[in-house]
N, C-alpha and C positions, 0 to 999 in steps of 0.2 A: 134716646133718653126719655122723655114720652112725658107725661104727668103723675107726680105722687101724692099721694094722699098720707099725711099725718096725722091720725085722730088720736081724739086723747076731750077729756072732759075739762083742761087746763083752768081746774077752779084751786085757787090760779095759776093763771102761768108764771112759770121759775125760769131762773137762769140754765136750768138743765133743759126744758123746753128748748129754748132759745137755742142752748147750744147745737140742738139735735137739728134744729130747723135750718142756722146755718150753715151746717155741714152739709145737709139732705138736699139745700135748695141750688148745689152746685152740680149736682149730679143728675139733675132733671129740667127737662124745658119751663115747668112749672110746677110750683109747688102747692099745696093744697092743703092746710091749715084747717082742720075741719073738727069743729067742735060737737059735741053730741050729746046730745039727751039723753041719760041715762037713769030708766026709770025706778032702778033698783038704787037707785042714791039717790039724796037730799041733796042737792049742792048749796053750799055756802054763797054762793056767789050765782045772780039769776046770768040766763043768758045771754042778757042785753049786757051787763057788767062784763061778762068773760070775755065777751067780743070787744066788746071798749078796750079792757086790759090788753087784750092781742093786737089790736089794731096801733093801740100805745107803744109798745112793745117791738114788736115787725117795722112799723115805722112806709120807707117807701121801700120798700126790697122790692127791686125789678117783678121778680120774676115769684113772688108767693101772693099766694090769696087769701084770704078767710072767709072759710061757710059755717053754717051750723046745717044738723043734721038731724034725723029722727030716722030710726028703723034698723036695717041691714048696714053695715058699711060695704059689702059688697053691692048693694043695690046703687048705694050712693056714689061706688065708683063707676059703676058703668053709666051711669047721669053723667059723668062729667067725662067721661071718657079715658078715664086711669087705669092702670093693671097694675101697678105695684103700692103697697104700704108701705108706712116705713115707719118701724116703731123703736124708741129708745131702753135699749137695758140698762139696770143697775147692776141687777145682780143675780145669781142665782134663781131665787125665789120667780124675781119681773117672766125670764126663760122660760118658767115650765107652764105658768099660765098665759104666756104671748105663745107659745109653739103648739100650745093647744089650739088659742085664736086661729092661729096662720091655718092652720092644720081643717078648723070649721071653715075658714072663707075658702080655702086652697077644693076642697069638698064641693062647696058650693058655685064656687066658677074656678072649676082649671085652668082658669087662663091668668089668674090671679097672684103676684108672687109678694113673698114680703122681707124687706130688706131690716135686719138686725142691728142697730147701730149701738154698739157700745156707746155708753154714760163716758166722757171725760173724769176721771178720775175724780177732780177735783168736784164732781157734782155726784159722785154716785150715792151719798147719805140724804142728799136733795130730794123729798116730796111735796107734792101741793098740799098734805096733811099737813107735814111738819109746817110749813111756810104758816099755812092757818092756826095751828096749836100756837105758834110764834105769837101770832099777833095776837090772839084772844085771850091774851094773858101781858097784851103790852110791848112784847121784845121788840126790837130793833130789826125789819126784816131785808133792811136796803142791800145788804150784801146777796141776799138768796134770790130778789127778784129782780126784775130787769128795771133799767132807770124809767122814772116816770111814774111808776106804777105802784111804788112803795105808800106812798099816801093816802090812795084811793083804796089799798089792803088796811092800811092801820085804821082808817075811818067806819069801815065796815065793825068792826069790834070795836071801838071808840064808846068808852066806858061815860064817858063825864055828862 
């Protein structure tokens, strides 16, 4: 079963997150939560907030962790000792640029595999954009994020 690594920039994290995470974290000794810096985006939310929200979110689940990261995500898997990813689809579109990804790390360590998980249905129109568009315009975003966590997104846009 070994360690996986789930990355993802989770600004913020969504109930489709969440979904991917407990499905993933049963199919490995440990899971690995790993948020990342990505310097080609702005994120709405700094890294110390992102990690807050996940740690909120995760709660005590046995068996998942959360890191932040910078650089390679293959580099950062062999730091921790992981060979497999594990990234969530929507839809068409997420496929061709995740099969790319897999395709660059699978390149860069052979030893690397990456597990596809289909979106739950019910979450596949789910993004951390939408979630943000949500609330910086006010809406209600308690149904698309995980409990807890609704508050500390609407504050961030909190107009008054």
């Amino acid at each position: 079963m070994g360690v996986f690594v789930y990355p993802g920039s989770f600004d913020p994290v969504t109930r489709g997150h969440m979904d991917i995470i407990d499905r993933a974290a049963v199919l490995c000794d440990k899971l690995i939560v790993a948020v990342l810096t990505n310097r080609s985006k702005t994120p709405a939310f700094s890294m110390a907030e992102r990690l807050d929200l996940l740690r909120t979110a995760i709660g005590d689940r046995p068996n998942v962790e959360i890191r932040s990261f910078d650089g390679l995500l293959v580099h950062f898997m062999e730091n921790e000792g992981a060979k497999t990813i594990v990234k969530g689809l929507r839809a068409v579109s997420d496929f061709e640029y995740e099969m790319q990804m897999a395709l660059i790390n699978k390149h860069l360590d052979p030893t690397i595999e990456t597990l596809f998980m289909m979106a739950d249905a019910k979450y596949s129109f789910l993004s951390s954009s939408a979630v943000r568009e949500l609330a910086r315009h006010g809406g209600q975003v308690d149904d698309f994020v995980p409990a807890g966590t609704a508050s500390v997104i609407l504050a961030k846009y909190d107009r008054s």
